[in-house]
C-alpha positions in Angstrom: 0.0 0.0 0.0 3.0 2.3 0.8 3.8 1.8 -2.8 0.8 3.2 -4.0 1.3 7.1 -2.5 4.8 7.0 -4.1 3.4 5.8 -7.3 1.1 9.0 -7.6 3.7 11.2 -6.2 5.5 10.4 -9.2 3.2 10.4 -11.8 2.0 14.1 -10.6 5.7 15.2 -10.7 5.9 13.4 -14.6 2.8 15.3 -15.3 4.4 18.6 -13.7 7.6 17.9 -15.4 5.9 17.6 -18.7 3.7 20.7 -18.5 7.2 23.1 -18.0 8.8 21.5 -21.0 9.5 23.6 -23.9 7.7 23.1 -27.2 9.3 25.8 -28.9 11.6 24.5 -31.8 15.1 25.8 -31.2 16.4 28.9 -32.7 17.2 28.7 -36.2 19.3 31.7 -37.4 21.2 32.6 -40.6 25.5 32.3 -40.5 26.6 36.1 -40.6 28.3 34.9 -44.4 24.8 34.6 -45.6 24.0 38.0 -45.2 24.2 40.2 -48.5 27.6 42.2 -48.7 27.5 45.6 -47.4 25.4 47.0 -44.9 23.2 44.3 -44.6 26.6 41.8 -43.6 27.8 44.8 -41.1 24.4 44.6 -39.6 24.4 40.7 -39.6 26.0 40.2 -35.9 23.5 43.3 -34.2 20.5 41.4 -36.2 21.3 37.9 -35.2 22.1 38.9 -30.9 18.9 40.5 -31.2 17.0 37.8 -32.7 18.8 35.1 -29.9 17.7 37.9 -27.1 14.0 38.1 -28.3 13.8 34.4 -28.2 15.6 34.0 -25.4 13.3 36.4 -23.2 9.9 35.0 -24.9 7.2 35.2 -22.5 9.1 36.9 -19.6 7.1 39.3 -17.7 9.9 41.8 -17.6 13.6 42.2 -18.4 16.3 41.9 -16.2 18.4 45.5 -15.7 21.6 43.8 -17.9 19.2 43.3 -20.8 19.1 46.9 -21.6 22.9 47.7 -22.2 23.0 45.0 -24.5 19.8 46.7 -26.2 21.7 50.0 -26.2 25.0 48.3 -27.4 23.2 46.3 -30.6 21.1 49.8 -31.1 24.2 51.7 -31.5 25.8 49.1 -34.0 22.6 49.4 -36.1 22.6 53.5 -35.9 26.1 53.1 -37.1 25.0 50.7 -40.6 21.8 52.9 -40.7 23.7 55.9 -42.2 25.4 54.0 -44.7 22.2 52.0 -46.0 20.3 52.2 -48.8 16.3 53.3 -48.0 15.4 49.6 -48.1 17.5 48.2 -45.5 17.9 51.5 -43.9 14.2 52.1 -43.0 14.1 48.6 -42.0 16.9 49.0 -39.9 14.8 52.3 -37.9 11.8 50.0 -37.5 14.0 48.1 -35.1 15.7 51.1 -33.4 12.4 52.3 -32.7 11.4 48.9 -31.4 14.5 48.8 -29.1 13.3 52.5 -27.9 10.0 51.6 -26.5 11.0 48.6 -24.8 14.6 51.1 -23.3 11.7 53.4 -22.4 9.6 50.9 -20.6 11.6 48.9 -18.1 10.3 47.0 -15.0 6.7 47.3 -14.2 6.3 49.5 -17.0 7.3 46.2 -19.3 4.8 44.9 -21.8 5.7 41.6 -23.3 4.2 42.9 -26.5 7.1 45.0 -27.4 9.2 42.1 -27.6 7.3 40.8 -29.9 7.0 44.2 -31.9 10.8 44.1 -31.7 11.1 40.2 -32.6 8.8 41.6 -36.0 11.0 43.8 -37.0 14.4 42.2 -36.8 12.6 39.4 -38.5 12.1 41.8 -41.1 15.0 42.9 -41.4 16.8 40.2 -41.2 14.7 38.6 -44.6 15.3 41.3 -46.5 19.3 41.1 -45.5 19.3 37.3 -46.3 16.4 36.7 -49.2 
């Protein structure tokens, strides 16, 4: 009978166990080579850490106070290949410095999950146009 109470005990801890798992596929990014020559390969390394950050921090509630250095460093690398890009890649490139503004502008409680996925949208977009 003892066995019986351990027997449940474990399936509820399988069942726990198997509600946290993560169904996400992993992240599939581009190499930095694949990225057209130019702009869009010296804005290959800001685009890809920002698409491993957005995935990384999917569903958080907030962001943790290191995330947004590393939002300010990768914004800076992009302002840098903004001024040298064509209209194309170059508004594309603003979408996502606008999208790292709100979310610099919005920090602990303030955080709405939402504008990592407006981010996420626009580095995605970017990053297609850079790679197609």
């Amino acid at each position: 009978m003892r066995a019986l109470p351990f027997v449940a005990a474990l399936a509820v801890a399988a069942a726990a166990l198997a509600a946290c798992s993560d169904d996400r596929p992993p992240l599939k990014q581009p190499a930095a080579e694949k990225f057209k020559e130019g702009p869009c390969r010296e804005a290959a390394d800001p685009i890809l850490a920002l698409g491993r950050f957005t995935y990384d921090r999917e569903g958080a509630k907030r962001l943790k106070d290191a995330d947004y250095p590393f939002l300010v460093a990768n914004g800076e690398k992009l302002i840098v290949v903004k001024e040298k890009a064509q209209p194309e890649v170059g508004d594309r490139i603003g979408n996502v410095l606008t999208n790292i503004g709100y979310l610099r502008i919005r920090p602990g409680k303030l955080y709405d999950p939402a504008l990592l996925k407006g981010l996420e949208s626009a580095r995605a977009d970017l990053q297609n146009a850079c790679v197609g």
